[in-house]
Every structure is written in structure tokens, then in C-alpha cells.
C-alpha positions in Angstrom: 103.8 86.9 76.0 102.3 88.9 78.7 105.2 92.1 79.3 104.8 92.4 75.1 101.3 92.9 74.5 97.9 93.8 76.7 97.8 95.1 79.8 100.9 94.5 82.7 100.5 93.6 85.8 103.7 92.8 88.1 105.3 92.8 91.2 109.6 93.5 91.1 112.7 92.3 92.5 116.3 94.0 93.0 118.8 90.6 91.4 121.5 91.2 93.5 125.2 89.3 92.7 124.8 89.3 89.0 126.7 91.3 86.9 125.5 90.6 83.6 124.6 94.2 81.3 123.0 92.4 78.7 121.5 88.3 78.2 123.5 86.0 75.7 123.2 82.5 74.9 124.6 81.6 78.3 121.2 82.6 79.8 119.3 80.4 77.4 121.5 77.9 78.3 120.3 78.2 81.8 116.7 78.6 80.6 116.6 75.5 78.8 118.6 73.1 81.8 116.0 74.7 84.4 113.3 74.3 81.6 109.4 73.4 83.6 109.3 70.0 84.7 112.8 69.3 85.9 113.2 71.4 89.0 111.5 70.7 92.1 111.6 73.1 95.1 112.5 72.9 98.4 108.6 72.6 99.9 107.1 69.6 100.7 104.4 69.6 98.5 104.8 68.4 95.0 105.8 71.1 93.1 107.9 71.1 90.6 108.9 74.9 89.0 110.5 75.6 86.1 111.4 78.2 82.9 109.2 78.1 79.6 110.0 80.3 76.7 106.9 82.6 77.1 105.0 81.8 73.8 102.4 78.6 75.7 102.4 76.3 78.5 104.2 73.9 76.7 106.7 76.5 75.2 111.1 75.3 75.5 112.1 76.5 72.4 114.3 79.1 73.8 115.6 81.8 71.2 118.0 84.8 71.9 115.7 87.1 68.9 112.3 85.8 70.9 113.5 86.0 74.3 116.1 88.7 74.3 114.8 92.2 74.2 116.6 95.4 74.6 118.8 94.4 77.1 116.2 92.5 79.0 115.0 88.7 79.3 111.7 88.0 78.6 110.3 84.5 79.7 108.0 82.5 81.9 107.9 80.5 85.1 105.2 77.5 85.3 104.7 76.0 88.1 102.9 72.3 88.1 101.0 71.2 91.0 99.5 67.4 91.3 97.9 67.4 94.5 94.9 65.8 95.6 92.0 68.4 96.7 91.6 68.2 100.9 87.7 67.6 100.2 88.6 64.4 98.2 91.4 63.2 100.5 88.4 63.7 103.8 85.9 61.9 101.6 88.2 59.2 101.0 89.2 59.2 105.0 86.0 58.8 105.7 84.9 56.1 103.4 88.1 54.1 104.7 86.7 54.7 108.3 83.3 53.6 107.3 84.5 50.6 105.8 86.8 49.3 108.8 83.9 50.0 111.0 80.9 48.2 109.0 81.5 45.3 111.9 81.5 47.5 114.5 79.3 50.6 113.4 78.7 51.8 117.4 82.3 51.7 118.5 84.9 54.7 117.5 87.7 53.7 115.7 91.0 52.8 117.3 94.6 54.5 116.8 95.3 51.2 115.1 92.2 51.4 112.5 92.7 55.0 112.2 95.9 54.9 110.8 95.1 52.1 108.1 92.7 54.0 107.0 95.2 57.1 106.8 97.8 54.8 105.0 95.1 53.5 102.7 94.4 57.0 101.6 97.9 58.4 100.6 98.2 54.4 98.7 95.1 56.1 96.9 96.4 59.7 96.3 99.8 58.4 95.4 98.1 55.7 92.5 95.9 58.7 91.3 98.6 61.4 91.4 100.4 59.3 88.4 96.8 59.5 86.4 97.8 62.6 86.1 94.1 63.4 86.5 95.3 66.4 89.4 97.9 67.9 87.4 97.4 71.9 87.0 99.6 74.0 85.2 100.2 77.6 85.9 102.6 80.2 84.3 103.3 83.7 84.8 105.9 86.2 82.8 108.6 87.4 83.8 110.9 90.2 82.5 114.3 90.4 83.9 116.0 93.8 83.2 119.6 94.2 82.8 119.8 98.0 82.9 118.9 98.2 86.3 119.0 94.8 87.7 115.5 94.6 87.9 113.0 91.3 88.1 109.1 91.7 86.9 107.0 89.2 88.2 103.9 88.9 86.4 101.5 86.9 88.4 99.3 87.7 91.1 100.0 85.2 93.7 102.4 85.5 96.6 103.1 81.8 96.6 103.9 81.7 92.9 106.4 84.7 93.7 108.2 83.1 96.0 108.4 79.7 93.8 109.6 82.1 91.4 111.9 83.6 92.9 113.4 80.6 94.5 113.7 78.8 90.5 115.9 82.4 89.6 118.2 82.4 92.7 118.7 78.6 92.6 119.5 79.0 88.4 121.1 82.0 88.3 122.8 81.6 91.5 121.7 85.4 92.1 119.8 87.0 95.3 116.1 88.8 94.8 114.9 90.9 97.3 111.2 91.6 96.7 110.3 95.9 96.1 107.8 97.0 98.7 107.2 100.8 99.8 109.5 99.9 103.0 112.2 98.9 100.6 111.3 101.8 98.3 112.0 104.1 101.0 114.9 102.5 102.7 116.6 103.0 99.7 115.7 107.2 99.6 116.7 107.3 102.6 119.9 105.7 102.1 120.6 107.6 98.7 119.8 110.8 100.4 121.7 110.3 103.5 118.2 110.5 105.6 118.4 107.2 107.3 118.7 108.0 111.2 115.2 110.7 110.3 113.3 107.7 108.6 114.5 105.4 111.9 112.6 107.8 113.3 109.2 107.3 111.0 106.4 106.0 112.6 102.6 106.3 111.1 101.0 109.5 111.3 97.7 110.2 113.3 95.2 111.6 110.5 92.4 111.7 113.1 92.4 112.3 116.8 90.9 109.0 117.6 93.4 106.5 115.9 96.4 105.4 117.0 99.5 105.5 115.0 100.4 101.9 116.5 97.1 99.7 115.6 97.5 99.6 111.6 95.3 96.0 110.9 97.0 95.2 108.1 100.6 96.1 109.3 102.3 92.6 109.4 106.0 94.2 110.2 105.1 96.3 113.3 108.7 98.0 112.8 108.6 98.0 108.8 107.7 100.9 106.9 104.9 100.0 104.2 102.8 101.7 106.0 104.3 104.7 104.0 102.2 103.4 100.9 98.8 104.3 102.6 99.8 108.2 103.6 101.2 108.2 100.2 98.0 107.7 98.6 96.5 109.5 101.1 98.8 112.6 100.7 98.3 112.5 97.1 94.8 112.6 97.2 94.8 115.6 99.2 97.8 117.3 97.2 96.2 117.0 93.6 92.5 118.0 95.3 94.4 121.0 97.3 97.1 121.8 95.7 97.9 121.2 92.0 97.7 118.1 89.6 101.2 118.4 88.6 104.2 117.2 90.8 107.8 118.2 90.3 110.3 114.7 90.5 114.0 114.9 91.7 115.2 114.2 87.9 113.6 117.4 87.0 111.1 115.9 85.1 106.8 116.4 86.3 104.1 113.9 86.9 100.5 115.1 85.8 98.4 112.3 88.0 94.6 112.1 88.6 92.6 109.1 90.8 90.8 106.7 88.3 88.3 103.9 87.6 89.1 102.1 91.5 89.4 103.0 94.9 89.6 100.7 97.8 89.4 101.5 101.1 89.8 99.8 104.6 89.3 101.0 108.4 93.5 101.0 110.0 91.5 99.6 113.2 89.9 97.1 111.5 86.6 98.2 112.6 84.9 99.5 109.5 85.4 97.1 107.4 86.7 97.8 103.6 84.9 99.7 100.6 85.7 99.0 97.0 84.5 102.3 95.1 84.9 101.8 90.7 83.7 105.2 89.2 85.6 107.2 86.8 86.9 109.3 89.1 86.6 107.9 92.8 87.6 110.4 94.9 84.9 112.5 93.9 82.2 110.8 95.1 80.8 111.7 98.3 80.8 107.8 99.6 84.8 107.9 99.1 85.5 111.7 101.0 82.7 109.9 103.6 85.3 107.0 104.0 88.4 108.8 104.8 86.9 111.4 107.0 85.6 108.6 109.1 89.5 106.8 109.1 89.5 104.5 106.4 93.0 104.8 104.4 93.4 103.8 100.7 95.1 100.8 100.4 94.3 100.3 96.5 93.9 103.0 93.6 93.5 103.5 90.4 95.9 106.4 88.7 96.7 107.6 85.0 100.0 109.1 85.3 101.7 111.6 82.7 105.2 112.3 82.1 107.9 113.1 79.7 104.6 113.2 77.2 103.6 109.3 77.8 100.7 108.1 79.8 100.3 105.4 82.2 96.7 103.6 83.5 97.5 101.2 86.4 96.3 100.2 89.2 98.3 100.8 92.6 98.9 98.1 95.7 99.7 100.8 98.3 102.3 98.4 101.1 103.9 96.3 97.8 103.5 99.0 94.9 102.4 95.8 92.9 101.0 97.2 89.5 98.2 95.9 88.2 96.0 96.4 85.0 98.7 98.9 83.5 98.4 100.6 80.0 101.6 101.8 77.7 101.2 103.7 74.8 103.0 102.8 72.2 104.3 104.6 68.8 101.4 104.0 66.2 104.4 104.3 63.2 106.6 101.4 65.1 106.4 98.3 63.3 108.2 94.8 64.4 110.5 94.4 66.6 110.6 98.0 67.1 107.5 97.4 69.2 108.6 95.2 71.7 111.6 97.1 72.2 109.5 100.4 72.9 107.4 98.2 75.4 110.3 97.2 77.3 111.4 101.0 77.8 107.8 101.8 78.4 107.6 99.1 81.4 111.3 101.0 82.5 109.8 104.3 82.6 106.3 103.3 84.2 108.5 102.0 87.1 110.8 104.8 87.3 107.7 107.2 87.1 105.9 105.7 90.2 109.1 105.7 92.4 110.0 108.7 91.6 106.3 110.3 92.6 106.8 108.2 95.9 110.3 109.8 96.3 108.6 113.0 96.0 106.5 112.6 99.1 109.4 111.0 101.0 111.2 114.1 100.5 108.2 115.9 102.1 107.5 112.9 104.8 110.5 113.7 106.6 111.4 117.1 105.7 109.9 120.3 107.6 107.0 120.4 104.9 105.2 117.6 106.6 104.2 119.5 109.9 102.7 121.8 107.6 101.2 119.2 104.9 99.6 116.9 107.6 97.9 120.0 109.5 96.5 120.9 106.3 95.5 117.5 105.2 93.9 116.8 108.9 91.9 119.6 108.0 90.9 119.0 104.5 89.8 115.6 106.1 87.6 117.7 109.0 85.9 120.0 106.6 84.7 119.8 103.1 87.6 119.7 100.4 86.4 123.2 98.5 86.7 125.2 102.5 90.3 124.2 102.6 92.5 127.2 100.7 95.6 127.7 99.7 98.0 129.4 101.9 99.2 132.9 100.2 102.5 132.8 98.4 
């Protein structure tokens, strides 16, 4: 049960339309009529999604002490697909064409023969689909908070978030909206009364030659996840030039350090991408190299402290999707005490990375960042150990 032991990785959802606090055996009940195997989606391929209890693949014994923890649900999605691979489906094509065609091995195939041998092909995928030879299972956790009407998706595949996703809305008959750093700070801005200023937002110029328009990997033009990359590039600078420690809006601090990873990709998509693993990244010289030519980080390593716990994860800069994360737990905890503590631990990881965003949004929009992205602009132009304080 991936949330309750190892390492975490995830992407989230806002549930929107439920109003459930805590999960009770009307959930399970849910569970268990959704359960994998009976629910097909809408797409035209054969898929069919649906709920296991989180112990195997072959897991539907549903069980409010297993799959109810601290005010969260704590299950798995599997989703079966029994598809024939396209190389097989081709090969067979063409053996069907080469066969129609032994008479006639100089003349191109008709419409007519073409199509016989298309229908003779899906005859053949349908009669080896039910072998079941094609059949492959795959299942990802999934932790569904109740406390804050949050959903943790734990695989790593957009398609198998969205099949997800669909299963929960369909069963639940609740909406998800999928968490990305536009989202993130959309909703700042609308908690701090800042919306018509982050209207306003567009990407910053950190060098004189780039754009703030031509962002390769910017699929929404007029979305703001491009927020995710300065973030990462402002907290590189701020804990290189300015302290290690950040101060968060619930009066709480963030110690935070780069670790392990570092990716990095040209916003014109001229350079290319750099993948730097060290134990600390951003001190090599190939990683300062990268960013004072333009690359931007788009993937990082960090080990976070706060309120005396530590988190290791690695951070997806447009989706914060979190992979590869660490939770300490207590070494005295024993039982179900455990699980309980890693639910609370996965809450506090997520509140401790939005709140550090939050922290630059304040600054992104605020008077500081005329000063901050002077100063970063010239950290970037000079070697990191030139660039000074200014006096108090």
C-alpha cells in the first residue's frame, strides 16, 4: 500500500461537490460496486478501470480498519488494458495482404482486397483478445483526504490520471480539478484578493536575449505554470543569496537546500535539456553554466524542514507532482499509530510545498520582485560569491 510505506510519489486533485468529513461504510460500498473489472470508460479503447483495496492486484476485500485511515481513504485504481500491440496488428496486415496477393504478386492491392484483409485482422485481434494473452494490469494508490478535500494520485502516468479521475467522479459523483502551479496560484491570488495583479503576470525575462512569450514547454500560452520554473529559479538564487531559511504566511519557516537531481531545459528549445544527479546540484559548475546561458529548472530535488520534520522529494516544476518523497516517522509509534502519522505526514509535506510557493507568490507580484529579479539577473551575469547582500 504505496501512501503507507516507502517512498510517495503523487500528483493531487481538489474533490469538489462532496461533503463528506470522514469515510464510512457507505464509501466501501461504492468501492466494492466500482470494484476493477466492472467499469469501463468512456474511450474507445478497451479499458475497463476500476477500485481495488490496495493490498494486490487482485485485492476486493474492502475493510473500513484497512482502508479507512485518519479521516482519509486509502485505496487503489487498476486499470486493465487487452489490446493488441500496433507492430503485431501491421504484421498481421501485412501477412493478410501477402496472402490475397500470392496470385497477383505485381499488382497493388485494390480498396476491395485491402479491406478484407483489414476485416480479417480485427476477426484476429478480436479471437486473441478473449485468450487473454494481451491482458496487462496496472494499479496505482490513491489517498483521498477528507480534511481538506484533497485526492493523491499515485502513479506516474497522465493517461492513468485521467482514467482515474474519470472512475472517482463517475462513482462518487464528485468533480476533480487536477493541482498545477497555475491552479496553485489562482487560488493565492483569489485568497489574497490579488487576482486583477496576477491577470497581469506574464513570464519574466531573466536574460536579455529571451523572450518572455516563447516558453517551449508552455502548452497554455495564457496559463500560469510557468510560475513553477521562476519558482525554482528564485529559490535557487534566494537560499544561494540570501538565507536558507524562508518565513511562511502561517508563521511557521522552511529550512530548504537543492538535492541529489537537477533538470534543466533551454525555454527556446534550443539547448536542449541537462539532467545533473550530484548531492548538491546547484553547486556544480555545469548547473550555474546552464542557467547563465537560459536554461530554467524544470525538475529538482529538495529536502525541506519544518515544524522539526524533514521532507526528500523530488519537484515537477508546471504540475508540483512529487516524486520519490521521504517522511519521517516516530521510531516509538507502533501499529496503527504508524499509518496514521503517515497520513499527517503526506498532509503536511503538501501544505509545506504550497506554502514555500505562496511565499514567492507574495514576492512575484508584490514591489519585492523589481528588486529580487534585478538581483537575480545579476547573480545569473556574474559569479554567485560577487553578488552581496544589500545593507540593512
Amino acid at each position: 500500500m504505496a501512501f503507507l510505506s516507502g517512498s510517495i510519489a503523487f500528483e493531487r486533485f481538489r474533490v469538489a461537490g462532496s461533503e463528506a468529513d470522514t469515510f464510512g461504510p457507505e464509501h466501501l460500498e461504492v468501492l466494492e460496486q466500482y470494484r476493477s473489472g466492472q467499469f469501463q470508460t468512456s474511450s474507445t479503447e478497451n479499458i475497463h478501470v476500476g477500485f481495488l483495496a490496495g493490498g494486490h492486484l487482485f485485492d476486493h476485500a474492502f475493510d473500513l480498519e484497512k482502508n479507512v485511515i485518519n479521516d482519509a481513504l486509502h485505496c487503489a485504481v487498476r486499470i486493465d488494458t487487452n489490446q493488441i500491440p500496433s507492430p503485431i496488428r501491421k504484421a498481421w496486415l501485412q501477412m493478410e495482404l501477402a496472402a490475397i496477393m500470392r496470385e497477383n504478386p505485381d499488382r497493388r492491392p485494390t480498396k476491395a482486397q485491402r479491406q478484407e484483409a483489414k476485416d480479417a485482422v480485427e476477426q484476429r485481434c478480436e479471437d486473441e483478445a478473449k485468450t487473454g494473452k494481451y491482458l496487462r494490469m496496472q494499479q496505482s494508490p490513491v489517498l483521498w483526504d477528507a480534511r481538506h478535500q484533497m485526492l493523491y494520485f499515485g502513479g506516474s502516468s497522465a493517461t492513468a490520471a485521467g482514467h482515474a479521475a474519470d472512475l472517482f467522479e463517475r462513482a462518487f459523483e464528485v468533480e476533480l480539478h487536477r493541482v498545477t502551479v497555475g491552479k496553485l496560484a489562482q487560488r493565492w491570488a483569489e485568497g489574497e484578493n490579488q487576482l486583477a495583479a496576477f491577470d497581469a503576470v506574464t513570464p519574466s525575462s531573466f536574460h536579455p536575449h529571451h523572450s518572455n512569450s516563447t516558453w517551449a514547454w508552455l502548452a497554455d500560452a495564457e496559463g500560469l505554470d510557468f510560475l513553477g520554473n521562476e519558482f525554482l529559479l528564485w529559490l535557487w538564487w534566494y537560499l544561494e543569496s540570501e538565507s536558507d531559511t524562508i518565513a511562511l504566511a502561517d508563521g511557521s519557516e522552511v529550512t530548504a537546500m537543492f538535492a541529489k537531481t537537477l533538470t534543466l531545459e533551454c525555454p527556446l528549445g534550443e539547448t536542449g535539456k541537462e539532467v545533473i544527479s550530484s548531492e548538491s546540484p546547484v553547486r556544480l559548475p555545469e548547473a550555474m553554466e546552464a542557467i547563465r546561458s537560459g536554461k530554467l529548472p524544470r525538475k529538482a530535488g529538495l529536502i525541506l524542514v519544518r515544524d522539526g520534520q524533514q521532507y526528500d522529494l523530488v519537484l515537477q516544476a508546471e504540475t508540483f507532482g512529487i516524486g520519490g518523497a521521504k517522511v519521517q516517522a516516530d521510531e516509538d509509534s507502533e501499529g496503527r499509530a504508524v499509518l496514521e502519522e503517515r497520513i499527517d505526514a503526506i498532509r503536511n509535506l503538501s501544505e509545506t510545498v504550497d506554502l514555500l510557493f505562496h511565499a514567492f507568490c507574495q514576492r512575484r507580484i508584490g514591489n519585492a520582485w523589481g528588486s529580487d529579479l534585478e538581483r537575480l539577473r545579476g547573480w545569473l551575469q556574474s559569479d554567485a560569491a560577487e553578488v552581496k547582500r544589500p545593507a540593512a
